[in-house]
C-alpha positions as CSV (number, residue, x, y, z in Angstrom):
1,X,0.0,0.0,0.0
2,X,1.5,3.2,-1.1
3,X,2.0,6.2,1.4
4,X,-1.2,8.2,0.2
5,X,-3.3,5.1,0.1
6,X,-2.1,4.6,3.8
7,X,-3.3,8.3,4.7
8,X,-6.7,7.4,3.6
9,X,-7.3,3.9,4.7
10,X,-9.9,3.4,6.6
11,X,-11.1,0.6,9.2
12,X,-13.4,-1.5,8.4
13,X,-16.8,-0.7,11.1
14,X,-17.4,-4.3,12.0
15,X,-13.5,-4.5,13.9
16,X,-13.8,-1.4,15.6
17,X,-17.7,-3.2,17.0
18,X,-15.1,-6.3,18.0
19,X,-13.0,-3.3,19.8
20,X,-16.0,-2.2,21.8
21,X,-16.1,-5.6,23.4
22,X,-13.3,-5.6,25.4
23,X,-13.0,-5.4,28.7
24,X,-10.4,-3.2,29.3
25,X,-12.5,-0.6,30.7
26,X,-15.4,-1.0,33.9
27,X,-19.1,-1.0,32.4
28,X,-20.9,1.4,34.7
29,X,-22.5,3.8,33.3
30,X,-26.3,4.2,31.7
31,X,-28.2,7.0,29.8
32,X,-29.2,8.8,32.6
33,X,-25.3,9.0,33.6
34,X,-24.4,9.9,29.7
35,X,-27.0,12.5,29.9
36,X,-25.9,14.2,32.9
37,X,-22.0,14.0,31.8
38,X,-23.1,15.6,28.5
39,X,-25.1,18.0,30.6
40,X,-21.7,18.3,32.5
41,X,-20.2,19.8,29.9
42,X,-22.6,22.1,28.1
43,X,-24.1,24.3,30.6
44,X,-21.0,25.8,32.2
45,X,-19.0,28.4,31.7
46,X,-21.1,29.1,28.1
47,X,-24.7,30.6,29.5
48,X,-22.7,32.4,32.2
49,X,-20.8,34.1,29.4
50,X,-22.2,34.3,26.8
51,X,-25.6,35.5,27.3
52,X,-25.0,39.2,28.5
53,X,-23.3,39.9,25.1
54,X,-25.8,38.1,23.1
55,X,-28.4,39.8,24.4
56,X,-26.7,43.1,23.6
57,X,-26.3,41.8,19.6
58,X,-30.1,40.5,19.3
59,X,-32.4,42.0,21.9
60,X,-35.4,39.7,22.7
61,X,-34.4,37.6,20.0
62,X,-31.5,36.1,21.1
63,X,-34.4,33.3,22.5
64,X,-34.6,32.5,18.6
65,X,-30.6,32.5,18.5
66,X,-30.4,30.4,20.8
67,X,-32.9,28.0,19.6
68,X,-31.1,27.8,16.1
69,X,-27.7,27.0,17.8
70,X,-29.4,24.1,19.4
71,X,-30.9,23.0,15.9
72,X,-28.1,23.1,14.5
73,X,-26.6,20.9,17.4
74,X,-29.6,18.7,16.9
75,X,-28.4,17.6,13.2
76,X,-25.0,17.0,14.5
77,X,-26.2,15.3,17.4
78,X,-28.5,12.8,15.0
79,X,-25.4,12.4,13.9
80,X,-22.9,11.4,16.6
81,X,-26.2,9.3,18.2
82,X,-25.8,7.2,14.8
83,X,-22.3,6.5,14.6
84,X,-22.2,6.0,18.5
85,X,-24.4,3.1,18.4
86,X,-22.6,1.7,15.3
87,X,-19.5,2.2,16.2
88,X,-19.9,2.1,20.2
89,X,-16.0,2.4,21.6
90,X,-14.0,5.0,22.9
91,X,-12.7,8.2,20.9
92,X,-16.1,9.7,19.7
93,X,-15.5,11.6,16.4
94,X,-12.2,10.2,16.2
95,X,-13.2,6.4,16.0
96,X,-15.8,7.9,13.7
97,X,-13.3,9.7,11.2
98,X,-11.1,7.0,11.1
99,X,-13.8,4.0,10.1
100,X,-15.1,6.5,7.5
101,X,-12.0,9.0,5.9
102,X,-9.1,7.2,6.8
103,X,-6.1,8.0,9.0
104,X,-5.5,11.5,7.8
105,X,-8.4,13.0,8.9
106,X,-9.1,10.6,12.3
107,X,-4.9,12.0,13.6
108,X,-6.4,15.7,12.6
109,X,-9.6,15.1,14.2
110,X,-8.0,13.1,17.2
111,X,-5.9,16.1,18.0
112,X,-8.6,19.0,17.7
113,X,-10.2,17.1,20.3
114,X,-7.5,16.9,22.6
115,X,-7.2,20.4,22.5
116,X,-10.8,21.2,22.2
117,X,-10.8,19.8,25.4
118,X,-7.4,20.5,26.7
119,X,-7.8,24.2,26.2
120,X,-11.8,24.5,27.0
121,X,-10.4,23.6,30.3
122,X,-8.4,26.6,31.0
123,X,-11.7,29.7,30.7
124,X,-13.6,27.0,32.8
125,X,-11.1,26.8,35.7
126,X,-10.4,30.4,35.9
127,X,-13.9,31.0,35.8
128,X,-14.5,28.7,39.1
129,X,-11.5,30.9,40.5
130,X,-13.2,33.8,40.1
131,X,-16.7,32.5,41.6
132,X,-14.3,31.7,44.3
133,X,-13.2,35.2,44.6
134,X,-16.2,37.1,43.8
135,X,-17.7,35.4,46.9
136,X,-15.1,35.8,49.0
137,X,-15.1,39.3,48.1
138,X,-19.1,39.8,48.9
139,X,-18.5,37.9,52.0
140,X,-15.6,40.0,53.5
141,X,-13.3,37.0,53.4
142,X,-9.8,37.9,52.5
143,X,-8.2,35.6,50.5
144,X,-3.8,34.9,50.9
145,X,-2.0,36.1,47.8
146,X,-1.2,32.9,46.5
147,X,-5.1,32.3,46.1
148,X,-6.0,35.3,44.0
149,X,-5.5,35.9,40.4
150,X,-2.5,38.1,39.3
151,X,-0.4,39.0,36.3
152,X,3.0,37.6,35.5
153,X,5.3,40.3,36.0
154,X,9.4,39.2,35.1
155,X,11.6,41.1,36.9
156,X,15.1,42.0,36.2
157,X,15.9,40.0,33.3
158,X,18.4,41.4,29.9
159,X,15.1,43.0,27.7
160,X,13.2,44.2,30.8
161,X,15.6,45.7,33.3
162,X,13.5,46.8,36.0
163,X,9.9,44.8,35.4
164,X,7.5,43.7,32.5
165,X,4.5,43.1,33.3
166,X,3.2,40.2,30.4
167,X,-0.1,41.7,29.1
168,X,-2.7,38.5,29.0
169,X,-0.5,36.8,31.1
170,X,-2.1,35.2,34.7
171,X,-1.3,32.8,37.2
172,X,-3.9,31.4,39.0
173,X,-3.2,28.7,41.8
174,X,-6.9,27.9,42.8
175,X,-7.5,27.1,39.0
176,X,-4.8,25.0,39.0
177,X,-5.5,22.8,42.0
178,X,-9.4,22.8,40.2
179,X,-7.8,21.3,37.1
180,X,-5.5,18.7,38.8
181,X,-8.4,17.4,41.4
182,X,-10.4,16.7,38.7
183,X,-8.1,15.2,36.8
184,X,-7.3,12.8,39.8
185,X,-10.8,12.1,40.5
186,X,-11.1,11.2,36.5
187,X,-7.8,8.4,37.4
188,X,-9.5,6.9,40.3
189,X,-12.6,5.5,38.0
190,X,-15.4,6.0,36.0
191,X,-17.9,5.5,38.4
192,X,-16.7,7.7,40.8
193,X,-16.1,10.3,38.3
194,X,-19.6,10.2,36.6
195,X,-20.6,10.6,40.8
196,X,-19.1,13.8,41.1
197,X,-20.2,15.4,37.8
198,X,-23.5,13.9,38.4
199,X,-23.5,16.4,41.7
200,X,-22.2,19.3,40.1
201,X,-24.7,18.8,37.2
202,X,-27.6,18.9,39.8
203,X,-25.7,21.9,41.5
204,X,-25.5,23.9,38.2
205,X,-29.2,23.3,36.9
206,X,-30.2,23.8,40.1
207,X,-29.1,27.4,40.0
208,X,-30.6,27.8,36.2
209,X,-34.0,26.9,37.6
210,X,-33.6,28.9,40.8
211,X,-33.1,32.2,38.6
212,X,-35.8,31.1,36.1
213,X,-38.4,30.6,39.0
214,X,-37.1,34.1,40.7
215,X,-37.0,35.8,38.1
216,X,-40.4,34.6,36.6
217,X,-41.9,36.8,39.2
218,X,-40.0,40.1,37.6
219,X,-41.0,39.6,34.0
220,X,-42.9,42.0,32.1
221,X,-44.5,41.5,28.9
222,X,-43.5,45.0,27.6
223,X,-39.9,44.6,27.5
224,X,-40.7,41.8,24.9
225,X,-42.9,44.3,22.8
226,X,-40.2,44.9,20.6
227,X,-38.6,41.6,20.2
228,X,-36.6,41.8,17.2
229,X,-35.0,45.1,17.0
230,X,-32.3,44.0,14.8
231,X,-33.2,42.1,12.9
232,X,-31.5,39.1,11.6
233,X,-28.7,39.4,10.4
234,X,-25.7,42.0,10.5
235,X,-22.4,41.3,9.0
236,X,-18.4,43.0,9.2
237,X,-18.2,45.1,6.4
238,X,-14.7,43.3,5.5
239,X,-16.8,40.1,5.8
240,X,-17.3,37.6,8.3
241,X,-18.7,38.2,12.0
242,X,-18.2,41.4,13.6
243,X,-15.9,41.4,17.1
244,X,-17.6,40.6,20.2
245,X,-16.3,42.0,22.4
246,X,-17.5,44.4,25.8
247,X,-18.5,47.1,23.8
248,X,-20.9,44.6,21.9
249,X,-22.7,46.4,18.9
250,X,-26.4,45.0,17.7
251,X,-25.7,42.4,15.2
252,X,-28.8,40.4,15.1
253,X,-30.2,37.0,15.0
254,X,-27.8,34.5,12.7
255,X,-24.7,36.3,14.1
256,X,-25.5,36.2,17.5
257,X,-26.6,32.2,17.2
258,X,-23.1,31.7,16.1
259,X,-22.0,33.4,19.1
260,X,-24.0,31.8,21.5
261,X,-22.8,28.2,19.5
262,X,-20.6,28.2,22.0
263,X,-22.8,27.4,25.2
264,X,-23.7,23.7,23.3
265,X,-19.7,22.6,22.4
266,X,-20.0,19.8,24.7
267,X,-23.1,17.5,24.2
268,X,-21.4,15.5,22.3
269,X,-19.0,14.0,25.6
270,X,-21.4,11.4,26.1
271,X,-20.0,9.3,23.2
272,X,-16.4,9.5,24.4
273,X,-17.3,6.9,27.1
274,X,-19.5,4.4,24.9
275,X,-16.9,1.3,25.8
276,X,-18.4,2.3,29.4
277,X,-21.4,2.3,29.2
278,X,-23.6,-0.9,30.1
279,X,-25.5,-0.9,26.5
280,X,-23.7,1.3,24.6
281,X,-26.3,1.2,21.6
282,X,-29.1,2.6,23.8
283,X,-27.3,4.9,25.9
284,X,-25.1,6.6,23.7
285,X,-28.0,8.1,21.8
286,X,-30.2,8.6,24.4
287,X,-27.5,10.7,26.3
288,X,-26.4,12.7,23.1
289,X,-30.2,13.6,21.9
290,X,-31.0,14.0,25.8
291,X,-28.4,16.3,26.7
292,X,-29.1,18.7,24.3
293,X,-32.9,18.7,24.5
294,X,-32.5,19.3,28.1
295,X,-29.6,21.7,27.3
296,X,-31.7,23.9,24.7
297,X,-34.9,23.6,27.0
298,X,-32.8,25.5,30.1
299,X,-30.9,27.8,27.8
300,X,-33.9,29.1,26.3
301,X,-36.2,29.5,29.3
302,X,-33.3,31.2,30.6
303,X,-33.3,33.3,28.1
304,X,-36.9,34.4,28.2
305,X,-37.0,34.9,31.5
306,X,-33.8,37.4,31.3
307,X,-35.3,39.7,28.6
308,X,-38.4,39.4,30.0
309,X,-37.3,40.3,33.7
310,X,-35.9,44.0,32.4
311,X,-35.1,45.9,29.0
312,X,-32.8,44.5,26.9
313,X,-30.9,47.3,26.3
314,X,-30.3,47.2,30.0
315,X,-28.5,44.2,30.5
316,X,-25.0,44.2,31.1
317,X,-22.6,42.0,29.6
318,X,-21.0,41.0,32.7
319,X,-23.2,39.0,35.6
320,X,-26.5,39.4,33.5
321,X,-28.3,36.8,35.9
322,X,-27.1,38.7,39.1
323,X,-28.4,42.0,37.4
324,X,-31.7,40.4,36.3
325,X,-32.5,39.4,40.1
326,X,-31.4,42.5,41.9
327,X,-34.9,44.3,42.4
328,X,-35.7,41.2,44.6
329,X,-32.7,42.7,46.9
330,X,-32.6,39.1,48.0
331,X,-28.2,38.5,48.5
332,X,-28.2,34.9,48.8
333,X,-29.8,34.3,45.7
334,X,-26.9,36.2,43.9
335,X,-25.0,34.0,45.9
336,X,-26.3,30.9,44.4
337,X,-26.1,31.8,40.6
338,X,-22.4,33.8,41.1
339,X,-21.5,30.1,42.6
């Protein structure tokens, strides 16, 4: 076989099904625990971030962006529910690349996932270290300097004689420690694991549906009068997507969905653990199509209830949630959705 035939040679479907029946790895987990490890990893960091900004680019109607994100997450996920009960052993896209493209595109694939969720990592740690300092701050609860976030500043070396302070540049211990505790609970097993982010799932929806029931009790229908003041669609003038950043400028509907893509990377995690789960053909898709309908459900109830609980023009980018809740001059539930 010649060296290009090689890059493109595929594996047949059938061997990779003989992979999946090994018993290299513990068989504990079912849908419900493929749902909530999906779920694990799509609400997060996303709706906490995102949602501020996308409301400043679509008004009312980023409800409608974010329902297109999740339909076009729902194709993909028919997708990946398909091929994860073909083809049900560990590797997710990558297994899938390779028993359909060939090598090439299965190594390419293999590593964009290991830095898809290498690097996600990073935003999602610091952002648990600054929940971690935003409440200590509220609380009066000063925290040692090793614990706080900080810039890296180099002192006395050859191109910076006195200091340089490295713009972008952090170190943050407690994000650290959050990354390596994980990763040790993740070592120990799968079980245990799939315990853990079962809790924080719970912990996170949890505060979703706190906010939505609060803040059902501040929404008026007049700030959803003018729903789409937008419109749809608003483009860079060079082409492609505008910058979103702080000073977010109204770009409507289709950009905005794009945007807010971001809060459903992640529903697709359920299919990395297919050679653990106890019937992989069942489960898999179950926990892919679950995750996101559950996913889309909160994101978009969320949603209504935050346009509908003061003007859009009027929420900020930064702690929308907190902002949204404030007339209720009730602390601890800012408490609960800052944590």
């Amino acid at each position: 076989m010649s060296f290009f035939s090689e890059l493109f040679a595929t594996t047949d479907a059938e061997k990779l099904r003989e992979l999946g029946t090994r018993k290299i790895l513990r068989r504990a987990l079912t849908a419900k625990d493929l749902v909530a490890i999906g779920l694990g990893t799509m609400i997060g960091g996303g709706i906490f971030t995102t949602i501020g900004t996308g409301v400043k680019g679509a008004g009312p109607a980023v409800i409608v962006s974010y329902l297109l994100a999740g339909l076009t997450s729902f194709f993909a996920a028919l997708c990946y529910a398909e091929l994860g009960a073909m083809v049900p052993v560990a590797g997710s896209a990558y297994t899938y690349a390779y028993a359909t493209m060939g090598k090439l595109f299965a190594w390419i694939i293999g590593f964009a996932l290991i830095f898809e969720y290498g690097i996600s990592a990073a935003p999602v740690a610091q952002q648990f270290s600054a929940a971690i300092q935003d409440v200590a701050k509220s609380s009066g609860v000063v925290l040692p300097g090793w614990a706080q976030q900080s810039n890296l500043i180099v002192h006395g070396v050859w191109w910076a004689p006195s200091s340089w302070d490295l713009a972008h540049s952090q170190y943050d211990i407690v994000a650290a420690l959050f990354v390596i505790g994980l990763s040790v609970l993740l070592s120990v097993g799968i079980r245990e694991s799939a315990t853990a982010n079962n809790v924080f799932v719970v912990l996170k929806i949890s505060a979703l549906i706190v906010f939505i029931i609060a803040g059902a009790f501040l929404v008026q229908a007049i700030n959803l009068h003018d729903f789409n003041p937008v419109g749809w669609g608003k483009l860079h003038p060079f082409g492609g997507l505008a910058d979103f950043s702080s000073s977010a400028q109204p770009y409507g509907i289709i950009p905005i969905g794009a945007f807010v893509f971001f809060s459903y990377i992640g529903f697709d995690t359920a299919t990395t653990t297919a050679e653990e789960c106890k019937n992989p053909q069942f489960d898999v898709p179950v926990g892919v199509i679950g995750a996101l309908a559950i996913g889309t459900l909160i994101y978009c109830a969320t949603a209504i209830v935050l346009v509908g609980a003061m003007p859009w023009n009027q929420v900020p980018i930064k702690n929308p949630l907190v902002a949204a809740l404030a007339p209720l001059h009730f602390p601890a539930l800012t408490w609960v959705i800052t944590m």
